[in-house]
C-alpha positions in Angstrom: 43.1 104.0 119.9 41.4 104.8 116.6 42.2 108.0 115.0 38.9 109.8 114.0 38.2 113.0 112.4 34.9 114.7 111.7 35.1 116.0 108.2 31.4 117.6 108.1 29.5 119.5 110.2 25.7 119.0 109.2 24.0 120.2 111.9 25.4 123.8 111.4 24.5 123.1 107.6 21.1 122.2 108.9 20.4 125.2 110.3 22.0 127.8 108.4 19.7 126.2 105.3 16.7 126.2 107.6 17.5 129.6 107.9 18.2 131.2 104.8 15.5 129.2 103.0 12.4 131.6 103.7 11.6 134.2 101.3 11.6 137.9 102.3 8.9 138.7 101.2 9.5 142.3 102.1 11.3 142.7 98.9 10.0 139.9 96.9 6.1 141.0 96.9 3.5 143.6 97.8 0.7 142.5 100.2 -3.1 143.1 100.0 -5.6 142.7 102.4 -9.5 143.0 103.4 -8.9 144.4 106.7 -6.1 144.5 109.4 -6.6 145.5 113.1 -4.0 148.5 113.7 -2.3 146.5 117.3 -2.0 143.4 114.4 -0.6 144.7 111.1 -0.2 141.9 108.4 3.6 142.4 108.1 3.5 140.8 112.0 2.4 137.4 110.1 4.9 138.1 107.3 8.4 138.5 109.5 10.5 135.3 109.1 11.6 135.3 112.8 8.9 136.5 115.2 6.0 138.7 114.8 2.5 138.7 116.9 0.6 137.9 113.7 -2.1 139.3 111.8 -5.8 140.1 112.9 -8.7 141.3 110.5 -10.2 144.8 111.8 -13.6 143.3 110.9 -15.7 140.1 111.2 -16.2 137.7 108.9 -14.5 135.9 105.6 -11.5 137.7 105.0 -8.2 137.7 102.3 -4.8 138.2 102.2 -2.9 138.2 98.3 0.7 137.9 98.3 1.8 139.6 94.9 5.5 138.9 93.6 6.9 141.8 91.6 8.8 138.7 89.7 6.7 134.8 89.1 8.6 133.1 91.9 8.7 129.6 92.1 7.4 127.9 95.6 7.8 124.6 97.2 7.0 124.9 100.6 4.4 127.1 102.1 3.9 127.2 106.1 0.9 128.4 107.5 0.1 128.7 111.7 -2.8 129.8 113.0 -3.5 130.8 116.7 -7.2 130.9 118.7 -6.6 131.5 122.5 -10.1 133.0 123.3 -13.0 131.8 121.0 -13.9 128.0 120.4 -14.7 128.3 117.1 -13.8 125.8 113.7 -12.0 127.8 110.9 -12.1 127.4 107.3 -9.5 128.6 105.0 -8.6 128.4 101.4 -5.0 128.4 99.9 -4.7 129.3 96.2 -2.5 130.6 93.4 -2.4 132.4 90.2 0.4 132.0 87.2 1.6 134.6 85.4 -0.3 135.8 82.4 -2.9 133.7 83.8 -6.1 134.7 85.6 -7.9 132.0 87.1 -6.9 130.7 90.7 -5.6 127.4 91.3 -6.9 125.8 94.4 -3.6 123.9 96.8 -6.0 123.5 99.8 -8.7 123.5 101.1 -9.2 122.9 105.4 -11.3 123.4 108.2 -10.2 122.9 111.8 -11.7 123.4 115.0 -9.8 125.6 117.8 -11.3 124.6 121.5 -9.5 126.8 123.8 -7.4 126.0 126.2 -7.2 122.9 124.5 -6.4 123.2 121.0 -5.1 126.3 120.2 -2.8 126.5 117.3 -3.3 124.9 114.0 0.3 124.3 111.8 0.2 123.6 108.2 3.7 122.9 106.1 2.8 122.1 102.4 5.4 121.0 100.2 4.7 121.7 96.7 5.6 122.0 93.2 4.6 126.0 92.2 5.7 127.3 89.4 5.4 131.1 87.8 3.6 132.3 90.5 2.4 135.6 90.4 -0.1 135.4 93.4 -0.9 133.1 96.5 -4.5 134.0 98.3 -5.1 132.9 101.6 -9.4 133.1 102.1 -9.9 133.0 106.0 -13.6 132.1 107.1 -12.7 132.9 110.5 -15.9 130.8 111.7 -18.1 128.6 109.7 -21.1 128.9 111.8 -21.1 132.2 112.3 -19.9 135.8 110.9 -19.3 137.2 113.8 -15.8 136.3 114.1 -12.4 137.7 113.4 -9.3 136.4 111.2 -6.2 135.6 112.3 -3.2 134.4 111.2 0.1 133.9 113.4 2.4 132.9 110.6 3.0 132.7 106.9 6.0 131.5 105.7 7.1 130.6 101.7 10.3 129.0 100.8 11.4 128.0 96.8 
């Protein structure tokens, strides 16, 4: 019989990197918003494990700015959005902004269409190459055909 041994253990390094890879933004950044429904407070979007996400207190386009007390650098931003209710298609608008510099930089730009019960959630992982960044802007058009609706955002997630 052959003699085997395991000598590493990946999956455990797997997860434990999957895990610690986030960024608390709790320390790393204040947040600023246009509006936030009191049962849905943005910091529910912002937890790295669970949450009930983030709801705007009023219709129409709305904004949240993450803005890091130190230029982070960011490679992977993840983004999940959740419509169980309205059928309605969502635009929204992910930028930054370098230190020392004022103008935003668009990452991307996407519309999607929720159809409840259907299609209900909407994931987004970007990798990317971010450097200096003072502050990522997420611009939420809740519904493009109509300003009656509200923002939401289940998730957002940022890892170097």
């Amino acid at each position: 019989m052959m003699r085997k041994k395991q000598i590493l253990d990946t999956s455990q390094d797997s997860q434990a990197a999957a895990q610690l890879e986030w960024l608390n933004l709790n320390t790393l950044a204040q947040v600023e918003f246009s509006s936030e429904s009191p049962e849905y407070p943005i910091e529910e979007a912002l937890e790295v494990e669970g949450g009930k996400g983030w709801r705007s207190a009023l219709p129409g386009k709305q904004f949240i700015r993450i803005v890091f007390d130190i230029p982070q650098t960011i490679h992977k931003v993840f983004l999940l959005f959740e419509e169980n209710v309205q059928a309605r298609t969502q635009e929204f608008v992910l930028r930054y902004s370098s230190a020392g510099k004022e103008p935003f930089h668009t990452i991307v730009l996407q519309q999607y269409t929720f159809s409840p019960p259907h299609t209900t959630n909407q994931l987004e992982i970007y990798q990317v190459d971010l450097t200096n960044v003072q502050i990522l802007e997420l611009e939420i058009l809740p519904d493009i055909n109509t300003s009656n609706a509200f923002a939401s955002l289940k998730k957002l997630k940022l890892s170097r």
